[in-house]
Backbone as a chain_set.jsonl record, in Angstrom:
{"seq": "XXXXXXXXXXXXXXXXXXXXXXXXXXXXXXXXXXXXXXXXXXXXXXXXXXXXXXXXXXXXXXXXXXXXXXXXXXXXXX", "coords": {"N": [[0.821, -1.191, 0.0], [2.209, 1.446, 0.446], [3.451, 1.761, -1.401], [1.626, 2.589, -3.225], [1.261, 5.345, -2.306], [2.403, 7.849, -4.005], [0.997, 7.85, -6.106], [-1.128, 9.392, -4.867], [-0.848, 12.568, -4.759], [-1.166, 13.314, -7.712], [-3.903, 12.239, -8.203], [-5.383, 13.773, -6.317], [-4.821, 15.528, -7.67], [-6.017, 15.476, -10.314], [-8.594, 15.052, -9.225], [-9.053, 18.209, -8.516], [-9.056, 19.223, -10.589], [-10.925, 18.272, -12.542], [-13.531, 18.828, -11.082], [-13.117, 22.039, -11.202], [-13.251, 22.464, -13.62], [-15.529, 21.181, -14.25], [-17.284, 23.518, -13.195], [-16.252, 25.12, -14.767], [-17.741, 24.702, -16.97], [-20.298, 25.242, -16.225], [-23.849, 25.103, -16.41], [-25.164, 28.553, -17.898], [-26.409, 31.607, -18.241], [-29.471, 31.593, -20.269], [-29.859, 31.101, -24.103], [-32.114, 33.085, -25.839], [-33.789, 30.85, -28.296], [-34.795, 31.976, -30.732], [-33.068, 34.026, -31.229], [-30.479, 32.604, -30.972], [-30.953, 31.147, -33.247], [-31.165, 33.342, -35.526], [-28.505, 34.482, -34.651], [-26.646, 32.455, -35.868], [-28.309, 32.352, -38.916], [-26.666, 35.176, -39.385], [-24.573, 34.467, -39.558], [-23.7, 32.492, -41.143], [-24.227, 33.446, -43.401], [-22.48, 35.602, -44.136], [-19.292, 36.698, -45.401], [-17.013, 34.16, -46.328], [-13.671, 33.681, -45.866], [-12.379, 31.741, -46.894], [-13.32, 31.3, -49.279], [-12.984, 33.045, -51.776], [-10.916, 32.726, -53.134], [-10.931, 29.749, -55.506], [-9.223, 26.582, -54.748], [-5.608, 25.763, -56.873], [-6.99, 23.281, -59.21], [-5.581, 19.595, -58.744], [-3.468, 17.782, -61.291], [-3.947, 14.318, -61.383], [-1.754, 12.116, -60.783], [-1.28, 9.42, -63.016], [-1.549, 5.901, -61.536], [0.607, 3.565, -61.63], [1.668, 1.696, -59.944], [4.418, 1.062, -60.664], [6.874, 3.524, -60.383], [8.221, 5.324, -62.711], [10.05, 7.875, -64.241], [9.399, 9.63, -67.15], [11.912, 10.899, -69.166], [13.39, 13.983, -71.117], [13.952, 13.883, -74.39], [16.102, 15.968, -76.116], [17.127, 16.363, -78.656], [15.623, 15.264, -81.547], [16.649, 13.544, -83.509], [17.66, 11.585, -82.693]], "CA": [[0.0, 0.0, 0.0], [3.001, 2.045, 0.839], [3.725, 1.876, -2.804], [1.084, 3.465, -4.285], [1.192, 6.669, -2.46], [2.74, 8.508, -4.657], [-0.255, 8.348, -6.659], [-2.101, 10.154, -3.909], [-1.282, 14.054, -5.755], [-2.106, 13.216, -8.905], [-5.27, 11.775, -7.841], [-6.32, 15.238, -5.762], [-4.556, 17.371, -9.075], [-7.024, 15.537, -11.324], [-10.062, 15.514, -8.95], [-9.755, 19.139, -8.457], [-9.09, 19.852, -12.218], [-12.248, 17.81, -13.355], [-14.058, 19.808, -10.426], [-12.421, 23.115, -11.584], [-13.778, 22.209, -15.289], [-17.391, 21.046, -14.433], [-17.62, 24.553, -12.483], [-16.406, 26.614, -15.652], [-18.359, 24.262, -18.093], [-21.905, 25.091, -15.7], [-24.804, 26.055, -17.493], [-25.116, 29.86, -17.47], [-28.03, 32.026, -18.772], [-29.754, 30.588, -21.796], [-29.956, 31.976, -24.869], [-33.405, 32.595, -26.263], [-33.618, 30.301, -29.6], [-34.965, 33.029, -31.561], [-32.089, 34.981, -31.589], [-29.52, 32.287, -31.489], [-30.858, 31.008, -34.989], [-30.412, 34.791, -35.821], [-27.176, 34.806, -35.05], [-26.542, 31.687, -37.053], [-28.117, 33.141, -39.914], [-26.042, 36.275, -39.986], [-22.956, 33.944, -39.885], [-23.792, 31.552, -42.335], [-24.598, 34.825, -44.612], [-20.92, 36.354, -44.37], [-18.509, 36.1, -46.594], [-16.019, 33.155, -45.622], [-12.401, 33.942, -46.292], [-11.867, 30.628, -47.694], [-14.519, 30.934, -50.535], [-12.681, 34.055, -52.532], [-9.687, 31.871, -53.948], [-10.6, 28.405, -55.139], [-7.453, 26.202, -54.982], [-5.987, 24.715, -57.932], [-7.003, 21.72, -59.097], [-4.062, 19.255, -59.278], [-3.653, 16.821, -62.008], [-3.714, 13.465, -60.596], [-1.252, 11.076, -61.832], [-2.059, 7.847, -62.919], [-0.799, 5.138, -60.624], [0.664, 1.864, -62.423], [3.027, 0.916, -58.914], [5.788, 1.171, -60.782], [7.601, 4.461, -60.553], [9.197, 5.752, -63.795], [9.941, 8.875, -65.024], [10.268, 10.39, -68.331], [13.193, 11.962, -70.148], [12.989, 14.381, -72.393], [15.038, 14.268, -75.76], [16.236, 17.767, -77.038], [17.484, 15.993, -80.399], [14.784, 14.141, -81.773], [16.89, 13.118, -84.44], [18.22, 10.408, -81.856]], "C": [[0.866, 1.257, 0.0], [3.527, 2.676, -0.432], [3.06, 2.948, -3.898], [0.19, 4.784, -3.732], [1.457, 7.978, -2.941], [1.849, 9.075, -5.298], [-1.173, 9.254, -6.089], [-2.152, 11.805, -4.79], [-1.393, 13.779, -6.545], [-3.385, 12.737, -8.74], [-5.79, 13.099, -7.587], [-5.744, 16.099, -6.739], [-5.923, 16.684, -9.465], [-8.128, 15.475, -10.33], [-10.279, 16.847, -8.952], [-9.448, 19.802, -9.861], [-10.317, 19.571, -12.868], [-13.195, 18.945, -12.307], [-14.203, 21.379, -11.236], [-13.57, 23.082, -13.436], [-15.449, 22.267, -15.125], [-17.885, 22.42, -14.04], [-17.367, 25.286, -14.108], [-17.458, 25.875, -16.644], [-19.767, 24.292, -17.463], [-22.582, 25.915, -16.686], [-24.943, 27.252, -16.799], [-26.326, 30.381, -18.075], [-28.206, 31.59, -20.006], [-30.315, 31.33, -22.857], [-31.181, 32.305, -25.558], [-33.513, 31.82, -27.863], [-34.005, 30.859, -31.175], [-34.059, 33.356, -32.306], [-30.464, 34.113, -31.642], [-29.637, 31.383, -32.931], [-30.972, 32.467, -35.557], [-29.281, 34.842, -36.195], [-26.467, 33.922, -35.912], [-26.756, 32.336, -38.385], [-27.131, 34.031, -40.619], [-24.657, 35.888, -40.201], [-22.792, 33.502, -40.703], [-23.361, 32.331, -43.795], [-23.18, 35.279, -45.242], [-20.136, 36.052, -45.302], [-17.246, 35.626, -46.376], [-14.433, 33.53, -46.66], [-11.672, 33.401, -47.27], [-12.602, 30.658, -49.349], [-13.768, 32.055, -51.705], [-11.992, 33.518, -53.708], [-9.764, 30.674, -54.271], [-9.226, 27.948, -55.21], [-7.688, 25.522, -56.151], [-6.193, 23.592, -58.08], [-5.587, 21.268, -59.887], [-4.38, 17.748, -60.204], [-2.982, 15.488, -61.209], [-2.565, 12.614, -61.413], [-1.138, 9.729, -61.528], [-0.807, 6.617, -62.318], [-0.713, 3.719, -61.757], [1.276, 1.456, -60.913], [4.178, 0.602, -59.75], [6.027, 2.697, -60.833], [8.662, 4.946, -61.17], [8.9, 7.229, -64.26], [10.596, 9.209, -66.369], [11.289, 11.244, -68.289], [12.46, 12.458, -70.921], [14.235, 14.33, -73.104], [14.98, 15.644, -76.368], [16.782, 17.255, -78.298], [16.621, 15.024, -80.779], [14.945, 13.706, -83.257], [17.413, 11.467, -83.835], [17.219, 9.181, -81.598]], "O": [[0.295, 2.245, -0.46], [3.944, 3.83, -0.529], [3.482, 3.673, -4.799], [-0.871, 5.234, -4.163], [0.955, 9.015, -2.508], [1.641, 10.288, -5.33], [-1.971, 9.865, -6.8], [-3.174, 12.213, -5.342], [-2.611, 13.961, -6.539], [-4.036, 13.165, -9.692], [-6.541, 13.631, -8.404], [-6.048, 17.291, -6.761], [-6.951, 17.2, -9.025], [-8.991, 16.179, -10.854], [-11.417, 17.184, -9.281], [-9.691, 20.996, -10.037], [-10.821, 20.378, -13.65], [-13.553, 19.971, -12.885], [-15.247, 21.764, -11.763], [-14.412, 23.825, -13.939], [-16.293, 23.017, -15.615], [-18.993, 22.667, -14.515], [-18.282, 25.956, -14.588], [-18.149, 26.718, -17.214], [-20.57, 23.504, -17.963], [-22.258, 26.853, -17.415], [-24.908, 27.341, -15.572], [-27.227, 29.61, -18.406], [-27.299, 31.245, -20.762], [-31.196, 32.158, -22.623], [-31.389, 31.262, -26.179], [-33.172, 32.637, -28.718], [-33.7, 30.434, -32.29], [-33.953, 33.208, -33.524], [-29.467, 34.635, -32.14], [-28.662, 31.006, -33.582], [-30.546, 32.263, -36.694], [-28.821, 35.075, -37.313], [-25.682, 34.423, -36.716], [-25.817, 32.817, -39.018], [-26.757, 33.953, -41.789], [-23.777, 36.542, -40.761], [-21.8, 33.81, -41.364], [-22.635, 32.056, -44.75], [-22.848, 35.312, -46.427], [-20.345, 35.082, -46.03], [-16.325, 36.429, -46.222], [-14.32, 33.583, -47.885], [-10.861, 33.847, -48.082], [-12.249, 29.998, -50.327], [-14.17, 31.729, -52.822], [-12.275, 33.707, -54.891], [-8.94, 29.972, -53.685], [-8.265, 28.615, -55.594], [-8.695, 24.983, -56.61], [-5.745, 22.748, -57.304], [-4.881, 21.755, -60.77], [-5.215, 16.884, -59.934], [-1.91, 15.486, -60.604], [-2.601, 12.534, -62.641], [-0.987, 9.079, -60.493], [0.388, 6.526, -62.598], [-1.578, 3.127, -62.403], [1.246, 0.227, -60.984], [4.921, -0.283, -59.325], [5.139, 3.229, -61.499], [9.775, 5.082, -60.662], [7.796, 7.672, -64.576], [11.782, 9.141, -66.69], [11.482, 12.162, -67.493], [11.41, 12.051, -71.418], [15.335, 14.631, -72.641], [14.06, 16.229, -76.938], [16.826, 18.162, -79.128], [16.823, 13.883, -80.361], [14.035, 13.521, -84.065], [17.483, 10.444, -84.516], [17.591, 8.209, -80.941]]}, "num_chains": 1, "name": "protein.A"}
């Protein structure tokens, strides 16, 4: 038993951290549902940062499992 007192502070860190947590994560005043599909709305609406620039599309290349690459010839008398 002597052994596994060590464990004893970590035991009382994490009980009073989960404690500590359930206290900030308590329910607080509630929002009326009206106005938080409102505010949804007006978010949805905005104009997302990501949407301005699509990215390019990249040409896929076709998989055999072998891995060869072309040369090019600059004398195509050869």
């Amino acid at each position: 038993m002597e052994i596994l007192l060590w464990l004893a502070p970590a035991g009382v860190v994490t009980v009073l951290a989960m404690l500590w947590v359930s206290w900030l994560g308590r329910e607080r005043r509630e929002v009326d549902r009206d106005v938080a599909v409102a505010r949804l709305g007006q978010a949805l609406a905005r104009e997302h940062p990501g949407r301005r620039r699509p990215a390019p599309v990249r040409e896929r290349d076709r998989s055999t499992g072998i891995q060869v690459r072309r040369t090019r010839r600059e004398d195509s008398a050869a």
